[in-house]
C-alpha positions in Angstrom: -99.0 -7.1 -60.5 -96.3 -9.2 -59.6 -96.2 -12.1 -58.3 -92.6 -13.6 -56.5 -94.3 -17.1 -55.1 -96.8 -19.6 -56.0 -98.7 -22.1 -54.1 -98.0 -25.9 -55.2 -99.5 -28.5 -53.5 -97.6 -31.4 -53.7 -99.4 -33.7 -53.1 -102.5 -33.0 -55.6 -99.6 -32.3 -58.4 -97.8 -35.6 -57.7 -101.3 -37.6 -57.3 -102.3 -35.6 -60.8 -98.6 -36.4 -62.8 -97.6 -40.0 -62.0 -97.8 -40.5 -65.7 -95.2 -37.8 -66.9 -92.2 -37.9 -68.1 -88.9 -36.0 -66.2 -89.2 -33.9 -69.4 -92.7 -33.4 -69.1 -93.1 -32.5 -65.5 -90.4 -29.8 -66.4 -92.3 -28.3 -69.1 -95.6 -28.3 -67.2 -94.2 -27.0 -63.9 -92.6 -24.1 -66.9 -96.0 -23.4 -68.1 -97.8 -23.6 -64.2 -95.2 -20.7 -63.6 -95.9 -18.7 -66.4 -99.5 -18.6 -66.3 -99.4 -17.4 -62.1 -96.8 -15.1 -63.4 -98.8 -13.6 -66.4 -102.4 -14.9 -66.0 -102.4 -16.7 -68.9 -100.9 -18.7 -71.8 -100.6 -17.8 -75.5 -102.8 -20.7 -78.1 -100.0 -20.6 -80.3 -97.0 -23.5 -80.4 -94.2 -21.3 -80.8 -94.6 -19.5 -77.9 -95.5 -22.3 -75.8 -92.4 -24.3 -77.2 -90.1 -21.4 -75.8 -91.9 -21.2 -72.4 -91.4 -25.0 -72.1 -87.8 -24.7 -72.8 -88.1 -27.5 -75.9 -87.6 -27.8 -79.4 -90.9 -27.0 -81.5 -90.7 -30.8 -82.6 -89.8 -31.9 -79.4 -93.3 -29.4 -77.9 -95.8 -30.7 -80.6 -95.0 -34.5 -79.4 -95.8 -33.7 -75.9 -98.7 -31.3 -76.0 -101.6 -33.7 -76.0 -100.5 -35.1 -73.1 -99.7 -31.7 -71.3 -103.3 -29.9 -72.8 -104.9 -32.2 -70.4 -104.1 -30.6 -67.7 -105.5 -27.5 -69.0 -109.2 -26.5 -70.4 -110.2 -24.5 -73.7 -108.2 -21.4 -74.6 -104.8 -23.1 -72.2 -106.9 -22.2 -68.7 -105.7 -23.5 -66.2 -108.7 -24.3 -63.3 -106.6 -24.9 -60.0 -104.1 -21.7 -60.8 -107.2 -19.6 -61.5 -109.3 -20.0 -57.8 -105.4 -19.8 -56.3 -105.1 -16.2 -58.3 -108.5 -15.1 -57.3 -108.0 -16.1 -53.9 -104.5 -13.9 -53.6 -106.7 -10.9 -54.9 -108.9 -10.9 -51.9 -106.3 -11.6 -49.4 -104.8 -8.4 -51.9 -107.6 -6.3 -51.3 -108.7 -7.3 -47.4 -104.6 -6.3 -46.6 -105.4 -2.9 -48.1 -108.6 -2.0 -46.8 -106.9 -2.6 -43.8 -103.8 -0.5 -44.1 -106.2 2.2 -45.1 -108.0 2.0 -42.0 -104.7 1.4 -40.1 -103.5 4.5 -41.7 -106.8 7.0 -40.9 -106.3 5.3 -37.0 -103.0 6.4 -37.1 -104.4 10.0 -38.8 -106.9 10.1 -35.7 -104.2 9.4 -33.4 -102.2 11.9 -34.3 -104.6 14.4 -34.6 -105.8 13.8 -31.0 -102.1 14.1 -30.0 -101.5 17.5 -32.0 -104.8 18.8 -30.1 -104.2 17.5 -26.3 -100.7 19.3 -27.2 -102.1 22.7 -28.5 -104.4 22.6 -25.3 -101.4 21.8 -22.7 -99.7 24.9 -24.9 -102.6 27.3 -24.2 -103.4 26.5 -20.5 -99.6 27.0 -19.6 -99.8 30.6 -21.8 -102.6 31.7 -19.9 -101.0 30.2 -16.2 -97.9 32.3 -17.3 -99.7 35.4 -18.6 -101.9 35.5 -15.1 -98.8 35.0 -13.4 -96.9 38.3 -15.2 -100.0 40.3 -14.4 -99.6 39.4 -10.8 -96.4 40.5 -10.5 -97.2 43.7 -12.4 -100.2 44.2 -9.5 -97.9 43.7 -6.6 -95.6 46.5 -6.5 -98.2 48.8 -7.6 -99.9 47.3 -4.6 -97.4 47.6 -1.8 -96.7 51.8 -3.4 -100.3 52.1 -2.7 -100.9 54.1 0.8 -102.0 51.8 3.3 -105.2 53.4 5.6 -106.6 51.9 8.5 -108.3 52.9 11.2 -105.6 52.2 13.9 -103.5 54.7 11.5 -105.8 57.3 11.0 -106.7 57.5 15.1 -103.5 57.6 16.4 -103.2 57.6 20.0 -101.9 60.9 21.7 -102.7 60.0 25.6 -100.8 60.2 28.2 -99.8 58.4 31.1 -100.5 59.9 34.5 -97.6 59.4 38.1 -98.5 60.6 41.3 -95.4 62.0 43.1 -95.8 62.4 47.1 -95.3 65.4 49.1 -94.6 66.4 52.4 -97.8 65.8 54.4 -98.8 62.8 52.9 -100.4 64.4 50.2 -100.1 63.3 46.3 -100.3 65.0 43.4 -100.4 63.7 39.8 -98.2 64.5 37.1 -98.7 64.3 33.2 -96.2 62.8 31.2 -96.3 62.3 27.5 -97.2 58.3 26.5 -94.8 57.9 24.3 -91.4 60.0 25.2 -88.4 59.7 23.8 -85.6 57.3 24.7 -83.0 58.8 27.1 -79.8 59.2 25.9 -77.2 56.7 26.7 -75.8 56.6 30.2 -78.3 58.0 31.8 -80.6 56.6 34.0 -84.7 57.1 33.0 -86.1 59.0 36.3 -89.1 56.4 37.8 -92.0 58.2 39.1 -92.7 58.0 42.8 -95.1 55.9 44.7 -97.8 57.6 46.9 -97.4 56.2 50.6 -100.7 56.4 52.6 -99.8 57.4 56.2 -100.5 54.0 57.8 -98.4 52.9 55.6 -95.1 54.8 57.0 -96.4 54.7 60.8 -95.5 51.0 59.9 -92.5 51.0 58.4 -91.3 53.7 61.4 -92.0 51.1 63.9 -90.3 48.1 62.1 -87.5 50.4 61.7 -86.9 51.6 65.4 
């Protein structure tokens, strides 16, 4: 696992290192980094002479003073809770992308059904829709019956024309003639006078 930062508290370190050396406080900072890098340091001089970046001779002077700060086996106590602690932040940040990542799932899945459903309602709008117009024509071809069709009305109208005498007789003409052609005056039927009637009009008239 790797790791590109490490905590350092600056004040515990300076508080802890007063008594170093520039040379020392190099070479522990060199081992701090290592062991947050690998988790560890090796028990064997050479190896810890090359991490410090010093001579073997130079290493063996100083590494009473710089074992101090570590416990049996080169553990380091302060670098160890720091490393535990950045596994559980670790493995809280992934439990949480994995339940970020099954929300997102659900969402999606929700989506890809609401969409499916809006899909098959408007295929079944449309299909009732072309049916419809299928029915329509066949519907309008279909003879129309009704009862004002099948009693179709063959009166007639009845005139009275007068004649001489006073008398009136009435004639039968078909309801529904045909139109006259053009430029010819329809014929009215006459109007039955009664003979008080035209004993008045002779007097207004004379």
């Amino acid at each position: 696992m790797t790791r590109p930062w490490m905590p350092l508290y600056v004040g515990d370190y300076l508080g802890d290192t007063g008594h170093l050396t520039t040379t020392q406080h190099g070479a522990y900072l060199l081992l701090m980094m290592h062991y947050w890098r690998k988790g560890e340091l090796p028990d064997d001089d050479r190896q810890l002479s090359k991490i410090a970046k010093l001579p073997l001779k130079t290493w063996c002077e100083y590494r009473a003073t710089l074992q101090d700060f570590f416990h049996e086996g080169w553990k380091h106590k302060r670098i160890d809770a720091e490393l535990e602690k950045m596994m559980r932040v670790s493995e809280k940040r992934a439990i949480a992308g994995q339940k970020g990542g099954l929300g997102s799932a659900l969402a999606r899945m929700k989506l890809e059904n609401a969409s499916r459903s809006r899909q098959a309602l408007l295929r079944e709008v449309l299909s009732r829709e072309v049916l419809s117009r299928e029915a329509l024509p066949r519907a309008i071809a279909a003879p129309l019956s009704s009862p004002a069709a099948a009693a179709a009305d063959h009166s007639h109208s009845n005139s009275h024309q007068s004649l001489p005498g006073g008398e009136t007789q009435s004639v039968t003409r078909p309801a529904d003639s045909s139109p006259q052609p053009s430029g010819r005056r329809a014929e009215k039927p006459e109007i039955a006078v009664s003979p008080e009637l035209a004993a008045y009009v002779a007097r207004r008239t004379t």
